[in-house]
Jmol script that loads the backbone (N, CA, C; Angstrom):
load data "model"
ATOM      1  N   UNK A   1      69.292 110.681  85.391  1.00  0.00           N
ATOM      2  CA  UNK A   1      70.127 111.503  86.247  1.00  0.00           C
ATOM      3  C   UNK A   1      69.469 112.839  86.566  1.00  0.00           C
ATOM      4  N   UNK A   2      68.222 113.558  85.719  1.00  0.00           N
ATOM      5  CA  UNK A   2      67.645 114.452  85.905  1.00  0.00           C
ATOM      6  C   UNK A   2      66.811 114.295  87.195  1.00  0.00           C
ATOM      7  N   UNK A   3      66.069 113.176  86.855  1.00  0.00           N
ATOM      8  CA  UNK A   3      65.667 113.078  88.361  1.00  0.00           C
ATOM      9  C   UNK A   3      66.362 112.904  89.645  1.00  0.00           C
ATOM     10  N   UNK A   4      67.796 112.732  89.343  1.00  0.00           N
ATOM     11  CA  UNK A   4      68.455 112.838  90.995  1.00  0.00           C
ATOM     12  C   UNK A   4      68.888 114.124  91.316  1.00  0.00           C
ATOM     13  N   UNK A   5      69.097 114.873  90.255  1.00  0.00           N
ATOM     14  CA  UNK A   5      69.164 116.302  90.424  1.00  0.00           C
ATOM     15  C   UNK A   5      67.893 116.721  91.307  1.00  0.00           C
ATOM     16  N   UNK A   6      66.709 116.800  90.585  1.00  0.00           N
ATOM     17  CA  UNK A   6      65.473 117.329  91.067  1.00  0.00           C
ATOM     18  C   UNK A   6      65.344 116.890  92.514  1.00  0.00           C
ATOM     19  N   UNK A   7      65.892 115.672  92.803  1.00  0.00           N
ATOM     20  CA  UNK A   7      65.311 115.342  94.205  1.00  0.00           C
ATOM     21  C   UNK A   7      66.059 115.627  95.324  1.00  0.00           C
ATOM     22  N   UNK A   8      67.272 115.556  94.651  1.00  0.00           N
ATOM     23  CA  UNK A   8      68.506 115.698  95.826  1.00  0.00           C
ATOM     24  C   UNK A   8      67.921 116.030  96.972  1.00  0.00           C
ATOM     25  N   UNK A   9      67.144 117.533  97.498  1.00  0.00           N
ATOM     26  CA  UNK A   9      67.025 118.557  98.135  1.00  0.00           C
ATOM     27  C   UNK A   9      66.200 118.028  99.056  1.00  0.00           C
ATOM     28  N   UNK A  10      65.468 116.628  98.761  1.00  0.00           N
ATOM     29  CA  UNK A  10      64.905 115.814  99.668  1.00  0.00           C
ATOM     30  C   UNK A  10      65.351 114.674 100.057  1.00  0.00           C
ATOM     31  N   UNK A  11      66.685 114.750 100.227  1.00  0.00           N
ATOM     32  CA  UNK A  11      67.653 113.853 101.364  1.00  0.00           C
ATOM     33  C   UNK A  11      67.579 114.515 102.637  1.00  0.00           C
ATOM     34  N   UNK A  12      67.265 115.787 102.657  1.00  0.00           N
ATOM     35  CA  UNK A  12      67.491 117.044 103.759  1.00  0.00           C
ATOM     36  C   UNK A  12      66.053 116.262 104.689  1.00  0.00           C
ATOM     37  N   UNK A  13      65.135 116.090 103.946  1.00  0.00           N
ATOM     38  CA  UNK A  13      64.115 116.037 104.505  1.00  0.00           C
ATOM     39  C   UNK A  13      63.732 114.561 105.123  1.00  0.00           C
ATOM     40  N   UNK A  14      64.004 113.750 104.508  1.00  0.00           N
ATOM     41  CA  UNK A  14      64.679 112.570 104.797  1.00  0.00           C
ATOM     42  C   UNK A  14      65.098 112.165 106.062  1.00  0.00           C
ATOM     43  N   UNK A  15      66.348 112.847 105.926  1.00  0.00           N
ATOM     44  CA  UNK A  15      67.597 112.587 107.129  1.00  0.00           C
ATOM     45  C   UNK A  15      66.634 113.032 108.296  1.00  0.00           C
ATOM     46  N   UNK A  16      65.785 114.487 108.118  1.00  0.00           N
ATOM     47  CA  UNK A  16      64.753 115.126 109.466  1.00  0.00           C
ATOM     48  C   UNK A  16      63.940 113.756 109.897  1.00  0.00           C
ATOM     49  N   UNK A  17      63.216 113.356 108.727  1.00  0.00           N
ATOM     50  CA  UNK A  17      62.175 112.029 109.425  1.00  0.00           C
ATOM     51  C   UNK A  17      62.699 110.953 109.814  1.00  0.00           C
ATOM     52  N   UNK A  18      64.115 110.805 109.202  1.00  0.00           N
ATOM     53  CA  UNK A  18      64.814 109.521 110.250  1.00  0.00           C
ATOM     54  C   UNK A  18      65.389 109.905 111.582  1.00  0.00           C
ATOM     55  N   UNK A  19      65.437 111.558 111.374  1.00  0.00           N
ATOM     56  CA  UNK A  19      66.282 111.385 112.804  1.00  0.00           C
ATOM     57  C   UNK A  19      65.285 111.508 114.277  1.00  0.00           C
ATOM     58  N   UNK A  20      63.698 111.779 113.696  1.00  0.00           N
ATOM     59  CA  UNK A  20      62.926 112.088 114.715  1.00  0.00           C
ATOM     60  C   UNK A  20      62.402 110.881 114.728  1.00  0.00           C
ATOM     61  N   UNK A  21      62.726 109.624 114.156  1.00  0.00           N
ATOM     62  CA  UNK A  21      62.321 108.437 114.500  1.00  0.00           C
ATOM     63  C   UNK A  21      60.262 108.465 114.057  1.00  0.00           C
ATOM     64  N   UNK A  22      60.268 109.387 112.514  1.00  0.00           N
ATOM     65  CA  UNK A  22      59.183 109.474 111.901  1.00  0.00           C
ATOM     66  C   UNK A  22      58.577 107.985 111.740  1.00  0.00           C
ATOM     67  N   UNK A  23      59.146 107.516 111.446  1.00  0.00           N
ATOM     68  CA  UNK A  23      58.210 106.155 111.289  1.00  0.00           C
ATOM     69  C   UNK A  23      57.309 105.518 112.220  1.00  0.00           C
ATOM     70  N   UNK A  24      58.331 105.119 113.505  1.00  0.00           N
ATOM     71  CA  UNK A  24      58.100 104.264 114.716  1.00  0.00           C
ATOM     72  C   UNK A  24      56.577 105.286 115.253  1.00  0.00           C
ATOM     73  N   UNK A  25      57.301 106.684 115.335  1.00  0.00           N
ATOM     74  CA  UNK A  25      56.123 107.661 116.178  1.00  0.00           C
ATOM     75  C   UNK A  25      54.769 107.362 115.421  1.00  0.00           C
ATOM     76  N   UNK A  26      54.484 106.914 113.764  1.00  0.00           N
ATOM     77  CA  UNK A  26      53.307 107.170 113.015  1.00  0.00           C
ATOM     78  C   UNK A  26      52.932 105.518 113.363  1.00  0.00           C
ATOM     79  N   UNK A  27      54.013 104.306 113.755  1.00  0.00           N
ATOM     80  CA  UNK A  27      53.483 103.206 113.905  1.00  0.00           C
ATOM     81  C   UNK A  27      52.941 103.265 115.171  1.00  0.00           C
ATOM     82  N   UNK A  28      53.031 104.134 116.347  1.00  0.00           N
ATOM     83  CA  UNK A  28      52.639 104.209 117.178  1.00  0.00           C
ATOM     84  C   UNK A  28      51.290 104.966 117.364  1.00  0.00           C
ATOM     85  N   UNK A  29      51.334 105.556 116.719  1.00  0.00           N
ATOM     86  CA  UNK A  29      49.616 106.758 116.897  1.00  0.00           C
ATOM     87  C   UNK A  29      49.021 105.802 115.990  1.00  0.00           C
ATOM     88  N   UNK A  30      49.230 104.990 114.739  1.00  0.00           N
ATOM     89  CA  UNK A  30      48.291 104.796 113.641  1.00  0.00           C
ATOM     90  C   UNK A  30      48.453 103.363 113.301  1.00  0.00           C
ATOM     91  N   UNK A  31      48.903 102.423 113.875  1.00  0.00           N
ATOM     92  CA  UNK A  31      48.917 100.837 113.758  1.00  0.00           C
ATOM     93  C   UNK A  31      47.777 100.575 113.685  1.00  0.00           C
ATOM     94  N   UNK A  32      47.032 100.727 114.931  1.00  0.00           N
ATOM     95  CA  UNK A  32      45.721 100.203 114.933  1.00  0.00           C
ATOM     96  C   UNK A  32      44.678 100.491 114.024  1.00  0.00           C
ATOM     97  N   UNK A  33      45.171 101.217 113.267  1.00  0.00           N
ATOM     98  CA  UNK A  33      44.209 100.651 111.820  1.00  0.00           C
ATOM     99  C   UNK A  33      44.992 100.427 110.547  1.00  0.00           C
ATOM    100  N   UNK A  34      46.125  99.443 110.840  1.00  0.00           N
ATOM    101  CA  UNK A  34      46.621  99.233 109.905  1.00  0.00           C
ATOM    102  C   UNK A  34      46.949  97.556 110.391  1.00  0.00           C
ATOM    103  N   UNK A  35      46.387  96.432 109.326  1.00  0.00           N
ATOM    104  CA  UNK A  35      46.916  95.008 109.340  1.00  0.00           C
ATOM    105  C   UNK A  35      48.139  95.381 109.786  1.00  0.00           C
ATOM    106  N   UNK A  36      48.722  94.097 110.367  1.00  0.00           N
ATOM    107  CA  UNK A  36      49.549  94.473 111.461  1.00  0.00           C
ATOM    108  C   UNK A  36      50.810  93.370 109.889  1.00  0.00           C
ATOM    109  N   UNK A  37      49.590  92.777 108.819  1.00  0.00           N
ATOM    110  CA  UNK A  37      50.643  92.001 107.891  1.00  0.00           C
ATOM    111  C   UNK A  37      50.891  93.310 106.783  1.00  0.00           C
ATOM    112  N   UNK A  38      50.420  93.880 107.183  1.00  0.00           N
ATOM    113  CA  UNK A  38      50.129  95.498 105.759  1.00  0.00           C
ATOM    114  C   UNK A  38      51.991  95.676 105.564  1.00  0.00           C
ATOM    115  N   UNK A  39      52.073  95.602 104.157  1.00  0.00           N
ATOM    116  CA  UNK A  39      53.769  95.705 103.524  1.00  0.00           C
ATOM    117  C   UNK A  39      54.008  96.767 103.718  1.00  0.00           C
ATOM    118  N   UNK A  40      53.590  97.921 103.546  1.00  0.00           N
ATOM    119  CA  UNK A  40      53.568  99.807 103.796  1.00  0.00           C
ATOM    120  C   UNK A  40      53.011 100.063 104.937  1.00  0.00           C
ATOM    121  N   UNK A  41      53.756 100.254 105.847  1.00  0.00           N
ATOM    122  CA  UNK A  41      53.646 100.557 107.469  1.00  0.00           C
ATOM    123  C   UNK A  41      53.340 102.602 107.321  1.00  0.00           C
ATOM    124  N   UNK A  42      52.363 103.085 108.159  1.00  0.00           N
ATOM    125  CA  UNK A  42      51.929 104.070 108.469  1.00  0.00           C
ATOM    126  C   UNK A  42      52.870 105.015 107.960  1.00  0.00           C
ATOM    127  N   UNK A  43      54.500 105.003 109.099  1.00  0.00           N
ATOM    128  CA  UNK A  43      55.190 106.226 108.656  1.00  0.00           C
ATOM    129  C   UNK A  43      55.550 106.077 107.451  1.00  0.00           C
ATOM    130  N   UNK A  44      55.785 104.721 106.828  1.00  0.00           N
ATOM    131  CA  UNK A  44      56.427 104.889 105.311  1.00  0.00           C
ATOM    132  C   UNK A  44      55.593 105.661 104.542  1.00  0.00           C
ATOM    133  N   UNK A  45      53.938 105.726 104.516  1.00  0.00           N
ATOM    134  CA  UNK A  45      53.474 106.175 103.966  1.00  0.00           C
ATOM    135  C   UNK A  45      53.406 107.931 103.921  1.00  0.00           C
ATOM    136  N   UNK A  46      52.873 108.182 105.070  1.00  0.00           N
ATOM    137  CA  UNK A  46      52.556 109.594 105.794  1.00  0.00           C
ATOM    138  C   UNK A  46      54.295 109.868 105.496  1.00  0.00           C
ATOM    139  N   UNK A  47      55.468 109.623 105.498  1.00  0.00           N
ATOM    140  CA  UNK A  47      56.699 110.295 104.846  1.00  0.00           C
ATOM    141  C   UNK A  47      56.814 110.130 103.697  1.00  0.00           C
ATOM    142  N   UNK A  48      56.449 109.301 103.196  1.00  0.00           N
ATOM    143  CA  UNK A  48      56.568 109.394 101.103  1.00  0.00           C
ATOM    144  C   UNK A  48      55.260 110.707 101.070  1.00  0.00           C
ATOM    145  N   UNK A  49      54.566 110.690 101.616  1.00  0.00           N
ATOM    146  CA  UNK A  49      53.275 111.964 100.886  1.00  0.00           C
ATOM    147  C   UNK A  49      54.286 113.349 101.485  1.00  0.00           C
ATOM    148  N   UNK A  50      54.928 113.293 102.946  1.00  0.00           N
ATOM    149  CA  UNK A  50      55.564 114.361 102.883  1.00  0.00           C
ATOM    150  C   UNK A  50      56.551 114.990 101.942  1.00  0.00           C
ATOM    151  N   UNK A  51      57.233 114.131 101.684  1.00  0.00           N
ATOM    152  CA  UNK A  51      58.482 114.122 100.401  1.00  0.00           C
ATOM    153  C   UNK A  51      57.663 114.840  99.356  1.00  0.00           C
ATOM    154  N   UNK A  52      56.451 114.078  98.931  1.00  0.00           N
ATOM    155  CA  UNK A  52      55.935 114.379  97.372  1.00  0.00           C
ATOM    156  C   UNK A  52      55.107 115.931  97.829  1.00  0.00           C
ATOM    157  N   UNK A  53      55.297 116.308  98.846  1.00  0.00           N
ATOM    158  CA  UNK A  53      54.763 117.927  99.124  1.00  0.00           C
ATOM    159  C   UNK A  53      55.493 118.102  98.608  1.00  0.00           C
ATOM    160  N   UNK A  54      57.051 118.064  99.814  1.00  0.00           N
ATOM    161  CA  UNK A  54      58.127 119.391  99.731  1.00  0.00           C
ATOM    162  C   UNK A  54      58.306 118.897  98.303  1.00  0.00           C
ATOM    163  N   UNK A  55      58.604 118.215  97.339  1.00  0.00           N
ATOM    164  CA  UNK A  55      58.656 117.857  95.847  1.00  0.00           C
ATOM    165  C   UNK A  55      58.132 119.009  95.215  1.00  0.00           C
ATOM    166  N   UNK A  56      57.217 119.231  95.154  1.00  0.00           N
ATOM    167  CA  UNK A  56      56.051 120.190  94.646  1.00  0.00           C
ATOM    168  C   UNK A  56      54.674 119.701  94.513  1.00  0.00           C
ATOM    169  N   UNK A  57      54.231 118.587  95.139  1.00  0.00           N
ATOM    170  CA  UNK A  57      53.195 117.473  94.880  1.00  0.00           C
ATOM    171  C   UNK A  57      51.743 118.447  95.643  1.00  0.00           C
ATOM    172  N   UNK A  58      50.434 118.149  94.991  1.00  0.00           N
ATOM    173  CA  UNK A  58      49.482 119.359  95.752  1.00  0.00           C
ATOM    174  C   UNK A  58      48.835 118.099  95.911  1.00  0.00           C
ATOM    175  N   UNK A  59      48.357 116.667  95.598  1.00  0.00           N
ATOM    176  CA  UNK A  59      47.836 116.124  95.939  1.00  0.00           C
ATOM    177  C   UNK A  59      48.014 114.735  95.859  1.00  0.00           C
ATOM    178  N   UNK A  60      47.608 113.623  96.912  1.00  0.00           N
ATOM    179  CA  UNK A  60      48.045 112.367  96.887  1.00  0.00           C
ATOM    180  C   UNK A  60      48.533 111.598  95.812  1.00  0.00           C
ATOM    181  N   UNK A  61      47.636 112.145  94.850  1.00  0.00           N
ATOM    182  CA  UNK A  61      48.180 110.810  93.480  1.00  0.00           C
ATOM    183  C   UNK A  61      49.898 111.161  93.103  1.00  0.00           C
ATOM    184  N   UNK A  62      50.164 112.748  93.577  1.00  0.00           N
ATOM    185  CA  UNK A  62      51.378 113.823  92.992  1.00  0.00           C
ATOM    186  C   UNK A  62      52.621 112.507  93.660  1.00  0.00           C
ATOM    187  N   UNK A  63      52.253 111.312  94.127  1.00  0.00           N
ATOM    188  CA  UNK A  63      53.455 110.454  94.734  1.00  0.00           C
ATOM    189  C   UNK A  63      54.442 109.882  93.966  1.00  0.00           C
ATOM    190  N   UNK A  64      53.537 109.927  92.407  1.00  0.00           N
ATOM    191  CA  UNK A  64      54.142 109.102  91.904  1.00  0.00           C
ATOM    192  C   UNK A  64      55.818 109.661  91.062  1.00  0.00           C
ATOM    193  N   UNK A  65      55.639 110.819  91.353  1.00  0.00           N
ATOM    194  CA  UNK A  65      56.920 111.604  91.481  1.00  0.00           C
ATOM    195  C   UNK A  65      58.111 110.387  92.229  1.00  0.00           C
ATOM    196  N   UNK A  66      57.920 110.346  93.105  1.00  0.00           N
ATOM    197  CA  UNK A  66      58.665 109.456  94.127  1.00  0.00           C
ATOM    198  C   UNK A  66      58.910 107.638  93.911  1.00  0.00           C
ATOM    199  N   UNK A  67      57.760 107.133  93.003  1.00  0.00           N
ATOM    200  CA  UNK A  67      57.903 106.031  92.457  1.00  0.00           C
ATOM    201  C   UNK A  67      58.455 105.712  91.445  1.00  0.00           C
ATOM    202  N   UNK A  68      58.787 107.106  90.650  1.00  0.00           N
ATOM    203  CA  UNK A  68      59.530 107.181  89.448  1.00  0.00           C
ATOM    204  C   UNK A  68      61.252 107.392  90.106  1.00  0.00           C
ATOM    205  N   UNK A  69      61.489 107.128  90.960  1.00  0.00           N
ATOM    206  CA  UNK A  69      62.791 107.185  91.171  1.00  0.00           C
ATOM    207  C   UNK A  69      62.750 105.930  92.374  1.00  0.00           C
ATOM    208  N   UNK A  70      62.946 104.633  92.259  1.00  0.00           N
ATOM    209  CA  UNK A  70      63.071 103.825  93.335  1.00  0.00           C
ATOM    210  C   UNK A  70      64.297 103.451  93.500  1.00  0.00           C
ATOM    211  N   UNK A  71      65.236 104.229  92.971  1.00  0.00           N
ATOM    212  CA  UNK A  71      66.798 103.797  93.622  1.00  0.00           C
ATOM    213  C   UNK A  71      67.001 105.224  94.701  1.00  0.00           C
ATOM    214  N   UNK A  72      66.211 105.984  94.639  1.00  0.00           N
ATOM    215  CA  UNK A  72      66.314 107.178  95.569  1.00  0.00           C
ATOM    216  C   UNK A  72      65.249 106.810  96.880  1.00  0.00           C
ATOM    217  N   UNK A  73      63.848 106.564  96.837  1.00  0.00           N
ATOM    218  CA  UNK A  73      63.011 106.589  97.395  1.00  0.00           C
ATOM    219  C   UNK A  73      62.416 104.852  97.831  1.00  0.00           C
ATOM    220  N   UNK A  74      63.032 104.439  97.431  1.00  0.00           N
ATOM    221  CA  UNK A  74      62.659 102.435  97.396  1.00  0.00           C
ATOM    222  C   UNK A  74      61.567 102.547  96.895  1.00  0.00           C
ATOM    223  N   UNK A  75      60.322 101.481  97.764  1.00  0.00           N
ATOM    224  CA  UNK A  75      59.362 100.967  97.247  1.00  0.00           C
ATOM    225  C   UNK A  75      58.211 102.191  97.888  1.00  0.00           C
ATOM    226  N   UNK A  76      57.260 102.584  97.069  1.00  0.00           N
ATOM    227  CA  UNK A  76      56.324 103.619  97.169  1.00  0.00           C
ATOM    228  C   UNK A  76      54.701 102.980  97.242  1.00  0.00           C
ATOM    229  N   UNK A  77      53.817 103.132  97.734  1.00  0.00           N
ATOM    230  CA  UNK A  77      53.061 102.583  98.428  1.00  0.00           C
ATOM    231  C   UNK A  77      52.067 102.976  96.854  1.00  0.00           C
ATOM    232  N   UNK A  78      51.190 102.369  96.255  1.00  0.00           N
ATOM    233  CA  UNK A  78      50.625 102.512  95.105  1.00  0.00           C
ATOM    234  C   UNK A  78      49.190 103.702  95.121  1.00  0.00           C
ATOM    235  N   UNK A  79      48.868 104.022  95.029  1.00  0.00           N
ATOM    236  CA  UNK A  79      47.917 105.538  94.771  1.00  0.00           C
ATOM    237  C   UNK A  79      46.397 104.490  95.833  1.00  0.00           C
ATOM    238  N   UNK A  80      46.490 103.019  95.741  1.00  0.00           N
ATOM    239  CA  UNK A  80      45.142 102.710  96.431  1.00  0.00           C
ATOM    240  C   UNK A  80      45.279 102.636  97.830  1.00  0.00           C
ATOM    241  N   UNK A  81      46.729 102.124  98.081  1.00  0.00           N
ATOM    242  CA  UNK A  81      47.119 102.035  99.474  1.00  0.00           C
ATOM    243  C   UNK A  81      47.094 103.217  99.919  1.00  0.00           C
ATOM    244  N   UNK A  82      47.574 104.077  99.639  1.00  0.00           N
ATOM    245  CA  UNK A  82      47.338 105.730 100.067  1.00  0.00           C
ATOM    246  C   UNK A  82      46.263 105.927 100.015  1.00  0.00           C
ATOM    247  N   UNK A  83      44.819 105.680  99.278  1.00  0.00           N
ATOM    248  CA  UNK A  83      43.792 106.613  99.659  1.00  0.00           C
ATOM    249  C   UNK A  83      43.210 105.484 100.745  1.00  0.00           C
ATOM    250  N   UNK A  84      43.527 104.178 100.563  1.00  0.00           N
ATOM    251  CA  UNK A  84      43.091 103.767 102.054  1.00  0.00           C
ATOM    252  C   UNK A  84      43.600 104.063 103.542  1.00  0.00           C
TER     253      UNK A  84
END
end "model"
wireframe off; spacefill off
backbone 0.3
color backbone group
């Protein structure tokens, strides 16, 4: 429950990337280098690393902040898929 405390404050941020239709816009600039069978689609990714900023995260691996809570954040793209 500590961790839903800590995160709450990134539902705010959340709700911003769903409502600007964050995903679709990053499947659109950045598909083409992504398997089109790839399970972690562009924006899911590029918005879980945003989250693990505003979190307090200074660098990519800092995600796993966000994988430690998958009833808040679902499924989190694993530290290799991100540096690819």
């Amino acid at each position: 429950s500590q961790s839903l405390v800590s995160h709450a404050g990134l539902s705010v941020l959340t709700s911003f990337l769903n409502a600007v239709d964050f995903r679709r816009l990053c499947e659109d600039r950045f598909s083409q280098f992504v398997p089109a069978t790839a399970t972690h689609r562009p924006g899911k990714i590029l918005g879980a690393l945003a989250l693990s900023l505003a979190a307090g995260g200074e660098q990519a691996t800092d995600i796993d902040q966000l994988r430690a809570a998958p009833e808040l954040f679902g499924s989190v793209a694993s530290d290799a898929t991100i540096s690819r």
